[in-house]
MOPAC internal coordinates of N, CA, C and O (Angstrom, degrees):
PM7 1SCF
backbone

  N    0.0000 0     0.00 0     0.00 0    0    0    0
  C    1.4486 1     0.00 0     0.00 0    1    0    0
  C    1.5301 1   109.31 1     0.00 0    2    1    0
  O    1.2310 1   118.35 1   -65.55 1    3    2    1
  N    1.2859 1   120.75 1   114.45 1    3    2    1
  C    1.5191 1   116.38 1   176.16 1    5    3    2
  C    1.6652 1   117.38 1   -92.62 1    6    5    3
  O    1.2310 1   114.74 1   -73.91 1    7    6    5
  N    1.0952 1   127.58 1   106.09 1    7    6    5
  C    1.4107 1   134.48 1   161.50 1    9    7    6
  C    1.8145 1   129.32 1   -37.14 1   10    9    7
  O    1.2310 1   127.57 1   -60.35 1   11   10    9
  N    1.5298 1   103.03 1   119.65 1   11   10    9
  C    1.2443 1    96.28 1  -151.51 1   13   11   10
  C    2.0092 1    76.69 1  -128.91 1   14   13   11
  O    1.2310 1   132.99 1   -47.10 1   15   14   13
  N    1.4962 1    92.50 1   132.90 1   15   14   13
  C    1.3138 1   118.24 1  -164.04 1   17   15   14
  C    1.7462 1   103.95 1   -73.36 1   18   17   15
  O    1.2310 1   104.11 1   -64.97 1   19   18   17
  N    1.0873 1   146.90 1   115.03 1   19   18   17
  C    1.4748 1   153.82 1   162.11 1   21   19   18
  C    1.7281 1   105.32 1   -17.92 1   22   21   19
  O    1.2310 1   125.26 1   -61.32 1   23   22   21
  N    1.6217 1   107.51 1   118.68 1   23   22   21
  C    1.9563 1    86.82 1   171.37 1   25   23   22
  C    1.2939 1   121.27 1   -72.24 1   26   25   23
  O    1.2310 1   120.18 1   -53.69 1   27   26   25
  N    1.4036 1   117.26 1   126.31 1   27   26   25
  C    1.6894 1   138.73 1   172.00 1   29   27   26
  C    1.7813 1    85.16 1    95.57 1   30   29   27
  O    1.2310 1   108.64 1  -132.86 1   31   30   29
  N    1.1694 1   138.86 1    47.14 1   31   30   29
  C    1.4217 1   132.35 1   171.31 1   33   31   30
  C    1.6026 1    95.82 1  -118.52 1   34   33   31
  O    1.2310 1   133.60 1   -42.06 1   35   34   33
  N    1.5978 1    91.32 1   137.94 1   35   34   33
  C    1.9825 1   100.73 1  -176.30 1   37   35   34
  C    1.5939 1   104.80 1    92.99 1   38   37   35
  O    1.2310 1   114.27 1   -18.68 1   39   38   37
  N    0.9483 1   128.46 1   161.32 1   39   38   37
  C    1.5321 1   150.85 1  -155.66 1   41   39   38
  C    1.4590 1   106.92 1   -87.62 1   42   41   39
  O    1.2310 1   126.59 1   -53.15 1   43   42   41
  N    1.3548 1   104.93 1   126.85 1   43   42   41
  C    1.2635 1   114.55 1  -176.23 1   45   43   42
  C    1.6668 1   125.99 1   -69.75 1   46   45   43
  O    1.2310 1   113.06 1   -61.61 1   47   46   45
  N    1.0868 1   130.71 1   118.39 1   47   46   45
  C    1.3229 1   130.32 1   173.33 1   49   47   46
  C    1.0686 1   145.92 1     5.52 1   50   49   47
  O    1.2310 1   107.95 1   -89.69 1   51   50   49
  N    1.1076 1   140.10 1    90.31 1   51   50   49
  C    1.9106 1   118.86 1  -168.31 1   53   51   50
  C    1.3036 1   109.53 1   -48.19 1   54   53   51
  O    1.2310 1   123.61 1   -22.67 1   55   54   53
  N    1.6166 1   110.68 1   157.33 1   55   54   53
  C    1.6620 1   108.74 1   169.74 1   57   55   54
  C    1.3085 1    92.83 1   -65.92 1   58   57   55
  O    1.2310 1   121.10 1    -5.64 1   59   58   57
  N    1.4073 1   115.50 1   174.36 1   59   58   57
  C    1.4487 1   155.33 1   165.69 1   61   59   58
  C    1.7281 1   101.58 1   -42.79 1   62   61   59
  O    1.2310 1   132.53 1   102.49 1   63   62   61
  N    1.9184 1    93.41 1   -77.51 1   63   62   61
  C    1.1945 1   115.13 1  -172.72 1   65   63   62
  C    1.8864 1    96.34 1   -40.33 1   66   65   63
  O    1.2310 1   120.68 1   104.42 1   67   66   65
  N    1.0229 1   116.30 1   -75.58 1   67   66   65
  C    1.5630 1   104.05 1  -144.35 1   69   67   66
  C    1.8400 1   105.16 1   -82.68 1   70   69   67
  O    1.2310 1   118.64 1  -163.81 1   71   70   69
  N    1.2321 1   120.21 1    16.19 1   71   70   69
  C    1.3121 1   144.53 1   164.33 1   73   71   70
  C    2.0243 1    98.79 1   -73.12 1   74   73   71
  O    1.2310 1   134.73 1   122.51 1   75   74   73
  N    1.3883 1    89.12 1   -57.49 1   75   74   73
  C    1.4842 1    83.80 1  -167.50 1   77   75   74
  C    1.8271 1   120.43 1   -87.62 1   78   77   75
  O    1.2310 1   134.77 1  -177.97 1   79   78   77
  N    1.5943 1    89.03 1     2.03 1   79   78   77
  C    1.0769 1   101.36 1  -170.83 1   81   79   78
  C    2.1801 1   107.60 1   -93.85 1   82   81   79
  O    1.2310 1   128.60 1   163.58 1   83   82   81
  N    1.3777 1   101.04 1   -16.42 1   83   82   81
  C    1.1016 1   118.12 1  -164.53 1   85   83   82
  C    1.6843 1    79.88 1   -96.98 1   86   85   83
  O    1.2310 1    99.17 1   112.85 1   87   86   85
  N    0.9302 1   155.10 1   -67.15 1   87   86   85
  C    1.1128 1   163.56 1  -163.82 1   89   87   86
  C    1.8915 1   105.47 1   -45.15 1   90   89   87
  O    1.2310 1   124.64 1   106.23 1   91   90   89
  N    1.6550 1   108.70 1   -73.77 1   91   90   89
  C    1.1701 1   108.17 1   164.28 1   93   91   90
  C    1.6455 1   134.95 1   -44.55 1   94   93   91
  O    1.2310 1   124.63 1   142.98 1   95   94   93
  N    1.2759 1   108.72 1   -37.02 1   95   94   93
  C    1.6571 1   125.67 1   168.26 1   97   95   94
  C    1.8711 1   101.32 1   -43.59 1   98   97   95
  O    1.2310 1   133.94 1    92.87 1   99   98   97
  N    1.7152 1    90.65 1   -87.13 1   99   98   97
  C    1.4729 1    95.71 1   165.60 1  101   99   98
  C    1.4433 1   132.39 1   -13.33 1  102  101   99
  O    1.2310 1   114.82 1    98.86 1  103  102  101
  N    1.2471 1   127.42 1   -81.14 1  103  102  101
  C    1.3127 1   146.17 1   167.76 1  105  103  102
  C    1.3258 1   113.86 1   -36.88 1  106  105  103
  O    1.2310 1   120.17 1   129.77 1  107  106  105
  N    1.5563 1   117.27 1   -50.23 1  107  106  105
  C    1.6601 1   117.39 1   177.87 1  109  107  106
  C    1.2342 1   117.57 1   -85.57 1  110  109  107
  O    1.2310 1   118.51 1  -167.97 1  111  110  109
  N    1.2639 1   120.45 1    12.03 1  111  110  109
  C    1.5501 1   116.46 1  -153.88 1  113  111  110
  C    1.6366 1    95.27 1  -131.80 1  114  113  111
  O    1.2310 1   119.47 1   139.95 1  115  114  113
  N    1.4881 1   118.61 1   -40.05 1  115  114  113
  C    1.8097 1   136.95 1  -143.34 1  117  115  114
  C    1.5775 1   105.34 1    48.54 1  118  117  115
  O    1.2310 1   117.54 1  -150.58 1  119  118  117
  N    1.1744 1   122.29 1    29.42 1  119  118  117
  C    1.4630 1   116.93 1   160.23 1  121  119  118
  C    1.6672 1   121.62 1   -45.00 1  122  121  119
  O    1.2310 1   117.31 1   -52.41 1  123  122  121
  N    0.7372 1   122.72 1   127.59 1  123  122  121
  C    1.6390 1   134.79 1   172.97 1  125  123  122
  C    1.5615 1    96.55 1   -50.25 1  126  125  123
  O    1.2310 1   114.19 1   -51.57 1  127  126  125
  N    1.0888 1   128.60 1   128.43 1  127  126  125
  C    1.8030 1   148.22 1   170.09 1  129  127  126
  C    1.7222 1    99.32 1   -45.54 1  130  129  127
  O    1.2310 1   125.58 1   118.26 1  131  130  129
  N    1.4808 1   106.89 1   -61.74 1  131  130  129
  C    1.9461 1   110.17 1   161.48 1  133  131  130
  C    1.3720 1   117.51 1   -43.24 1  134  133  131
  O    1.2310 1   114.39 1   144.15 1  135  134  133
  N    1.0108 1   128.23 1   -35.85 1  135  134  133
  C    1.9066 1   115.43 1  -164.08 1  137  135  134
  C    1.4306 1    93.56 1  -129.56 1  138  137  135
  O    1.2310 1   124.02 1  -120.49 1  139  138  137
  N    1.6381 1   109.89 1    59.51 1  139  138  137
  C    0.9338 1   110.45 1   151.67 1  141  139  138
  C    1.8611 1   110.99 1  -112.98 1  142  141  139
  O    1.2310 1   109.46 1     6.82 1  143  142  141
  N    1.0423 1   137.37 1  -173.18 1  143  142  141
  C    1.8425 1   129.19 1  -143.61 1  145  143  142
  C    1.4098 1    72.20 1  -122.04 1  146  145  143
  O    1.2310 1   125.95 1   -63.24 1  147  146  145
  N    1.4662 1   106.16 1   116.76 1  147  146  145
  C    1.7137 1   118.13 1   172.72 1  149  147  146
  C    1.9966 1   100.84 1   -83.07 1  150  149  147
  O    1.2310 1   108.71 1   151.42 1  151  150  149
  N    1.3441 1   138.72 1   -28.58 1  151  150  149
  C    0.9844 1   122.19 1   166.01 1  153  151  150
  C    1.7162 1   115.30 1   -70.22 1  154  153  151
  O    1.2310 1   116.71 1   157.24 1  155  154  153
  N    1.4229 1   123.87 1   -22.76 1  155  154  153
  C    1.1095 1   117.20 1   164.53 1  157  155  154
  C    1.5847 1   131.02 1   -63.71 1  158  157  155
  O    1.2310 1   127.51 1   119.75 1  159  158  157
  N    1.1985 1   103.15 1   -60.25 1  159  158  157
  C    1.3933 1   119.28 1   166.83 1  161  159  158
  C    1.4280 1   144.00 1  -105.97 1  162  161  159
  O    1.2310 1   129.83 1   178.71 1  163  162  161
  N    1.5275 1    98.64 1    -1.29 1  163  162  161
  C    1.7991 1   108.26 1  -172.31 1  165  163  162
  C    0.8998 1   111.80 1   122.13 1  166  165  163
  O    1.2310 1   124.20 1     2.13 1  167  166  165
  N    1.2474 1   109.55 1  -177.87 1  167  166  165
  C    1.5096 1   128.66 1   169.57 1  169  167  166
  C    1.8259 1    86.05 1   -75.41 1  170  169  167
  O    1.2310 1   130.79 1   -36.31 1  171  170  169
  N    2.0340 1    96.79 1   143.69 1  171  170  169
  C    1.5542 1   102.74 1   160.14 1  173  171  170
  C    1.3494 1   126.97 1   -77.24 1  174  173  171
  O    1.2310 1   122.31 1   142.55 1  175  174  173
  N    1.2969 1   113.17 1   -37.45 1  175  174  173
  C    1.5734 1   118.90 1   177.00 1  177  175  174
  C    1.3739 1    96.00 1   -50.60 1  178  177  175
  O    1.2310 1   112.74 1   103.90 1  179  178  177
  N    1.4546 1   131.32 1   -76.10 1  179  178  177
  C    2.0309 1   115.78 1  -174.74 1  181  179  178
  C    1.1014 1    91.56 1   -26.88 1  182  181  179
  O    1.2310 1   114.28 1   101.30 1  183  182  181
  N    1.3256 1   128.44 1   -78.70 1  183  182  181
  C    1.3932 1   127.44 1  -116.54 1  185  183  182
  C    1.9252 1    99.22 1   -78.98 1  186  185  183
  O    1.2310 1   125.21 1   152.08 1  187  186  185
  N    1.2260 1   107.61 1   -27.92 1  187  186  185
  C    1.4867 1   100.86 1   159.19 1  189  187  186
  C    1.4861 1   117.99 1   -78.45 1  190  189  187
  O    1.2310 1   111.61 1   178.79 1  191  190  189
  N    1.0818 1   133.41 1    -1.21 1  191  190  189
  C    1.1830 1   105.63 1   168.82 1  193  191  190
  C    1.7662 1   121.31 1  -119.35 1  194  193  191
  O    1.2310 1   138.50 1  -178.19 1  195  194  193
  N    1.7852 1    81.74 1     1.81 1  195  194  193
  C    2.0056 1    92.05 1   153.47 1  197  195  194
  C    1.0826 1    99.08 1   -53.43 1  198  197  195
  O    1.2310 1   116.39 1   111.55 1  199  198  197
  N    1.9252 1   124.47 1   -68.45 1  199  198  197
  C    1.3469 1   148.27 1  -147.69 1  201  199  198
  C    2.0634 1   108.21 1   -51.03 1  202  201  199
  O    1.2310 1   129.18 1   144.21 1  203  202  201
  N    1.7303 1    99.91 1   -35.79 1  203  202  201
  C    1.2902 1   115.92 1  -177.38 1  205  203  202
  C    1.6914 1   115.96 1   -73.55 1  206  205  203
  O    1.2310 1   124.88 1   120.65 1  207  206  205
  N    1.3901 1   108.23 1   -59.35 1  207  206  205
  C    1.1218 1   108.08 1   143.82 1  209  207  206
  C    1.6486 1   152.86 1   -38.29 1  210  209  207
  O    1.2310 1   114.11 1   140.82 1  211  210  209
  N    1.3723 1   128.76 1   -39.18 1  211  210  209
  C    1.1490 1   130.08 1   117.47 1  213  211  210
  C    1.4375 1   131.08 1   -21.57 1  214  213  211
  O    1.2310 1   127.30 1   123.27 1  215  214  213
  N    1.2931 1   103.56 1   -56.73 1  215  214  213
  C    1.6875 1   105.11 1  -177.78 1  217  215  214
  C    1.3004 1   119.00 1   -64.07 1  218  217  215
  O    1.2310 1   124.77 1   152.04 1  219  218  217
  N    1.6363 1   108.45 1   -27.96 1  219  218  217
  C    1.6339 1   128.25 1   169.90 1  221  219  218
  C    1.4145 1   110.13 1   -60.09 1  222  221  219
  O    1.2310 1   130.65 1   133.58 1  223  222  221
  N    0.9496 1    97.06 1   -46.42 1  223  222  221
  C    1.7224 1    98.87 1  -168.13 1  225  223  222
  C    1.9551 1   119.62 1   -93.16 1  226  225  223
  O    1.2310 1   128.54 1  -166.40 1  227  226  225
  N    1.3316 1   101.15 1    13.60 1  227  226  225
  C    1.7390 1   111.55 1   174.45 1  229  227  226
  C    1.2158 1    95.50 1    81.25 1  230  229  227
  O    1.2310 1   106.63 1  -140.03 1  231  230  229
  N    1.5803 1   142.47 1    39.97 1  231  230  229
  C    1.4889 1    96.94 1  -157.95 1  233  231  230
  C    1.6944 1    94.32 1  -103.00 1  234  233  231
  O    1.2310 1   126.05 1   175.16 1  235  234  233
  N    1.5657 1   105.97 1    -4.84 1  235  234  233
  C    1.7997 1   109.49 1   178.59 1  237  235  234
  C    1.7353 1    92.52 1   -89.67 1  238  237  235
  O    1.2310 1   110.67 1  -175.10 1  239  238  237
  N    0.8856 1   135.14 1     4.90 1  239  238  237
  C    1.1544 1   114.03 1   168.70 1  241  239  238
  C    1.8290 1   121.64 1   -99.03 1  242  241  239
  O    1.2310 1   133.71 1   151.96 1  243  242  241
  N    1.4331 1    91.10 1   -28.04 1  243  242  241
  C    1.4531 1   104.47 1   165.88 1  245  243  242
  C    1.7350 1   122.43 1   -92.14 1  246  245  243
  O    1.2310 1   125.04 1  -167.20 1  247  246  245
  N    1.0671 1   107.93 1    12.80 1  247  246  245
  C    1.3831 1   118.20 1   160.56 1  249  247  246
  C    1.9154 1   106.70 1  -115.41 1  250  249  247
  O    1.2310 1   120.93 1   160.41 1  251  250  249
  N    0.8678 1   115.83 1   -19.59 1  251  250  249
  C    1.8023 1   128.52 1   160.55 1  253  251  250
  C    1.2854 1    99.01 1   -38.96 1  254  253  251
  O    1.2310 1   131.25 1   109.09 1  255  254  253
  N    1.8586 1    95.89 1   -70.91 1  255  254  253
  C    2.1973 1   119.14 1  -154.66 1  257  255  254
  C    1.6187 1    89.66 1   -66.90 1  258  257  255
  O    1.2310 1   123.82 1   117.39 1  259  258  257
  N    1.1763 1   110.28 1   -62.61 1  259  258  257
  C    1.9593 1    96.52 1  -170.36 1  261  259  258
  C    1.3459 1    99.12 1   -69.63 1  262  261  259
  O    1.2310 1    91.50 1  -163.40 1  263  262  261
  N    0.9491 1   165.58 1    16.60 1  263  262  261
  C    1.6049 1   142.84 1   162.25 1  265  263  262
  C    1.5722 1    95.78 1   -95.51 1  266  265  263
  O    1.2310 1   116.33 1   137.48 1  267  266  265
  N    1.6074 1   124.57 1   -42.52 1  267  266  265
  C    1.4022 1   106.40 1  -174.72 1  269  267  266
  C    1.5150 1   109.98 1   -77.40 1  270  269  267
  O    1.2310 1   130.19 1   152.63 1  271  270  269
  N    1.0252 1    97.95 1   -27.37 1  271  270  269
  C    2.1934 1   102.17 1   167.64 1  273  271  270
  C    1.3532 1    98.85 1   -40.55 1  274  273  271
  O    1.2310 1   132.25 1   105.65 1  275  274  273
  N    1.2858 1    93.95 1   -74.35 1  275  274  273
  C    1.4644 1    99.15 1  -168.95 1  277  275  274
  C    1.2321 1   132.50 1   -46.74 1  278  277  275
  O    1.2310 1   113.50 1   154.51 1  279  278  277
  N    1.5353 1   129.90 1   -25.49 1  279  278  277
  C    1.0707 1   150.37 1  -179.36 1  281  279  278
  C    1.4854 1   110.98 1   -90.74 1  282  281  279
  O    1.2310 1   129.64 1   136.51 1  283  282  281
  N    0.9477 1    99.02 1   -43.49 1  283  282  281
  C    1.9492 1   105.36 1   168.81 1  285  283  282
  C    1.6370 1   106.24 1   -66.96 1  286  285  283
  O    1.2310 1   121.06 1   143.60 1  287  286  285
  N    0.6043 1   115.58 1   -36.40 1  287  286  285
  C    2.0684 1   116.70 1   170.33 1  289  287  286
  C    1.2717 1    96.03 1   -56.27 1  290  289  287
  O    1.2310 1   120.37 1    95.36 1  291  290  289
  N    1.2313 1   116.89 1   -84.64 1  291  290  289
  C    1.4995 1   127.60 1   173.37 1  293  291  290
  C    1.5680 1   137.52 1   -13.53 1  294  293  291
  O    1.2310 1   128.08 1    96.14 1  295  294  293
  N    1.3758 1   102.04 1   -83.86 1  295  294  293
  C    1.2716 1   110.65 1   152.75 1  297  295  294
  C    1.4437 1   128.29 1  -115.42 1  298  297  295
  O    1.2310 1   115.89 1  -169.31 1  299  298  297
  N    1.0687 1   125.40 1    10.69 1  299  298  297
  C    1.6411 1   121.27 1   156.61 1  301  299  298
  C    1.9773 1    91.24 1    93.10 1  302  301  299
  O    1.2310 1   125.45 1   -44.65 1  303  302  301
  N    1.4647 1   107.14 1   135.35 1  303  302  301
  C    1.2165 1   122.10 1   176.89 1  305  303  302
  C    1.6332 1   125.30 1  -109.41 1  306  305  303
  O    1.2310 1   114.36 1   -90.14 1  307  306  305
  N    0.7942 1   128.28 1    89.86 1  307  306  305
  C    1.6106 1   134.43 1  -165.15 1  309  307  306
  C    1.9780 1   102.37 1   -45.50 1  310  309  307
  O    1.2310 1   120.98 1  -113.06 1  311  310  309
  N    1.6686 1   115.72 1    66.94 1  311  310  309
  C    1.6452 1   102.15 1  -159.52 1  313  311  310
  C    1.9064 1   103.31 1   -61.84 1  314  313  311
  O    1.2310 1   127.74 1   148.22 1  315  314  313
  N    1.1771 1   102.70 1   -31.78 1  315  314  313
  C    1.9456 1   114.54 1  -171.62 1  317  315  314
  C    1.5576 1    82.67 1   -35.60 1  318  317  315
  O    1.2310 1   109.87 1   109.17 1  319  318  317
  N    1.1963 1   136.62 1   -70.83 1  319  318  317
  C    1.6645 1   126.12 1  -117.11 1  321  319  318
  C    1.8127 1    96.65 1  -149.52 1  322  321  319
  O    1.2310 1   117.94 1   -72.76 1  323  322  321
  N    1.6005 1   121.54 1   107.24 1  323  322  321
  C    0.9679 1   110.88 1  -178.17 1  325  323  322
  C    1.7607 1   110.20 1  -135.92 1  326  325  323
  O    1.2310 1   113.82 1   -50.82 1  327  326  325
  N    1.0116 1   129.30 1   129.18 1  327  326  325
  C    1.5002 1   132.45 1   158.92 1  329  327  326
  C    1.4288 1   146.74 1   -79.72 1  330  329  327
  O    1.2310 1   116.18 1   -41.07 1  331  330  329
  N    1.1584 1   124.87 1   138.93 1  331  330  329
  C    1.3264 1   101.87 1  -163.78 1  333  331  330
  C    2.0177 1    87.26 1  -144.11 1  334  333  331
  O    1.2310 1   131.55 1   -24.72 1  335  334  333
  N    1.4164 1    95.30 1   155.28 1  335  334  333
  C    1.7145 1   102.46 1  -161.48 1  337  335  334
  C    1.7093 1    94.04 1  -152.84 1  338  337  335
  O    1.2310 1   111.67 1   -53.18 1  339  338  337
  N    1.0236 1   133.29 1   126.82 1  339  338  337
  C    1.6754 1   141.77 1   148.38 1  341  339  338
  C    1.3100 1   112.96 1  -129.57 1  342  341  339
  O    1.2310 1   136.97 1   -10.30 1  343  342  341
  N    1.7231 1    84.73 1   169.70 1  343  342  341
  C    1.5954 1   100.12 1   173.75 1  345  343  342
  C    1.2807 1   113.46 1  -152.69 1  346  345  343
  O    1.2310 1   111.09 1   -37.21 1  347  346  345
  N    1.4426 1   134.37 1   142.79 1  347  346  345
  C    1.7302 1   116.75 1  -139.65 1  349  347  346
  C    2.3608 1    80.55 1  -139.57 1  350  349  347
  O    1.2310 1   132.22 1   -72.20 1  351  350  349
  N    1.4559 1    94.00 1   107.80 1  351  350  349
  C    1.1566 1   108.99 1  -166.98 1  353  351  350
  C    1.6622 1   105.00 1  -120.84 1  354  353  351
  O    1.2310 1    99.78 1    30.01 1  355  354  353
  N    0.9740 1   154.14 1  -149.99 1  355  354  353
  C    1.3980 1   174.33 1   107.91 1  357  355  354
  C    0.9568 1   129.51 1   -44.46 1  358  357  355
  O    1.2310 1   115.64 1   -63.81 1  359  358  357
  N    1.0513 1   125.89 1   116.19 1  359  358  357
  C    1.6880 1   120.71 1  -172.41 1  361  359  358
  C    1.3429 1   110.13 1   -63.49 1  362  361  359
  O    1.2310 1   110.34 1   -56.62 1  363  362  361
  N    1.2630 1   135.75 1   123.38 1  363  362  361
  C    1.0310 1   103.87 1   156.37 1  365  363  362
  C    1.7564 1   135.67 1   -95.56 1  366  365  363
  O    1.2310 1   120.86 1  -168.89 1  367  366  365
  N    0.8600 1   115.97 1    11.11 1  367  366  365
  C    1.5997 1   129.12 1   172.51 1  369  367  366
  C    1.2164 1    97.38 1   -59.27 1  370  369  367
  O    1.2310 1   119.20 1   122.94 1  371  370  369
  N    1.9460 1   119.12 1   -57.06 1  371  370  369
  C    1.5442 1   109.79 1  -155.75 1  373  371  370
  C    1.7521 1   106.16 1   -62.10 1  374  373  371
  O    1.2310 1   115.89 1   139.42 1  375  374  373
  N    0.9074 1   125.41 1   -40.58 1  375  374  373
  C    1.5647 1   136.15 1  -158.49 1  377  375  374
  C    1.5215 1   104.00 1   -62.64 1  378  377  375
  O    1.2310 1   115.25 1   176.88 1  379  378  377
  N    1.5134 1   126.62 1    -3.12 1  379  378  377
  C    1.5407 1   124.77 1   154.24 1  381  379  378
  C    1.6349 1   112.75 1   -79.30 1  382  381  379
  O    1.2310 1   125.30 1   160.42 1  383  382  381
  N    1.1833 1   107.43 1   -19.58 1  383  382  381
  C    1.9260 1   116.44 1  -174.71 1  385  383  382
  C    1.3826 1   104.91 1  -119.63 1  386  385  383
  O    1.2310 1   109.09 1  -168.85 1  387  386  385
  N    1.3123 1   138.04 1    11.15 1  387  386  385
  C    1.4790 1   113.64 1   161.80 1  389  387  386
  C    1.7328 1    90.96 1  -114.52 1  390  389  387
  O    1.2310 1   130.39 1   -35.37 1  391  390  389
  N    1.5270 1    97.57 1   144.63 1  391  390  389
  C    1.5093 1   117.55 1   168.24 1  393  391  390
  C    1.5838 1   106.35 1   -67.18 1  394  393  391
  O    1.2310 1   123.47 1   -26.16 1  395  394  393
  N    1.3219 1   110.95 1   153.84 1  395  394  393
  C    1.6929 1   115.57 1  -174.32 1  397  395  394
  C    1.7424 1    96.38 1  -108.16 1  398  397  395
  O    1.2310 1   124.17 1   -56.64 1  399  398  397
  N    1.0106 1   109.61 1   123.36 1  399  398  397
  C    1.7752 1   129.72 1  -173.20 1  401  399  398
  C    1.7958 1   114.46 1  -102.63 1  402  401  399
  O    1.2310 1   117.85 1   -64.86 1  403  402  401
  N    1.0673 1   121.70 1   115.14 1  403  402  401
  C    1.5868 1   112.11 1  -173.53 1  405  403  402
  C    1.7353 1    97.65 1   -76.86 1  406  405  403
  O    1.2310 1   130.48 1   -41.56 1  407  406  405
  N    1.1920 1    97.39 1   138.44 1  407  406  405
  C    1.3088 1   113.65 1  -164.54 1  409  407  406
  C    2.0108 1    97.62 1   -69.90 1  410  409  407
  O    1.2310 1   116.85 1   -36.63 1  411  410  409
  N    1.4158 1   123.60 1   143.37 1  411  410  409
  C    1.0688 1   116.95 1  -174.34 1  413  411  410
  C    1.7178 1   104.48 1   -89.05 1  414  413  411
  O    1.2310 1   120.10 1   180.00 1  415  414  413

């Protein structure tokens, strides 16, 4: 028996705007998807699995290719010779919005 969902039954969609806005936060911040402000942006679970979806479908990779397009028009991209350097630390922004849990 396959289950067929009621029309307009279940929770309506996030806008766009605060989809992409929850997304960018995330990403610039390493905020945890949980301690993000559900009256600001939603529920986190959607908004991670907008974020998953997206990721399914290339769509950070095709916002990658046009931003360096774009930037190479702009100011010109040195392609011969390129570097790349990180460092994978703690956010510290998130650690005002996640609750502290005694470990069981």
């Amino acid at each position: 028996m396959n289950y067929k969902r009621k029309a307009g039954g279940g929770r309506k969609p996030q806008a766009a705007g605060k989809v992409f806005e929850g997304r960018v936060y995330v990403l610039r911040t390493g905020c945890p998807w949980k301690a993000l402000s559900k009256a600001e942006l939603g529920s986190a679970s959607a908004l991670h699995r907008y974020f998953l979806e997206g990721q399914e479908a290339g769509l950070f990779e095709v916002l990658w290719r046009h931003s360096l397009l774009e930037y190479d028009e702009m100011e010109g991209i040195a392609w011969q010779w390129q570097s790349l350097d990180g460092a994978k630390v703690k956010a510290p922004m998130a650690l005002d919005r996640v609750e502290r849990r005694p470990h069981p």
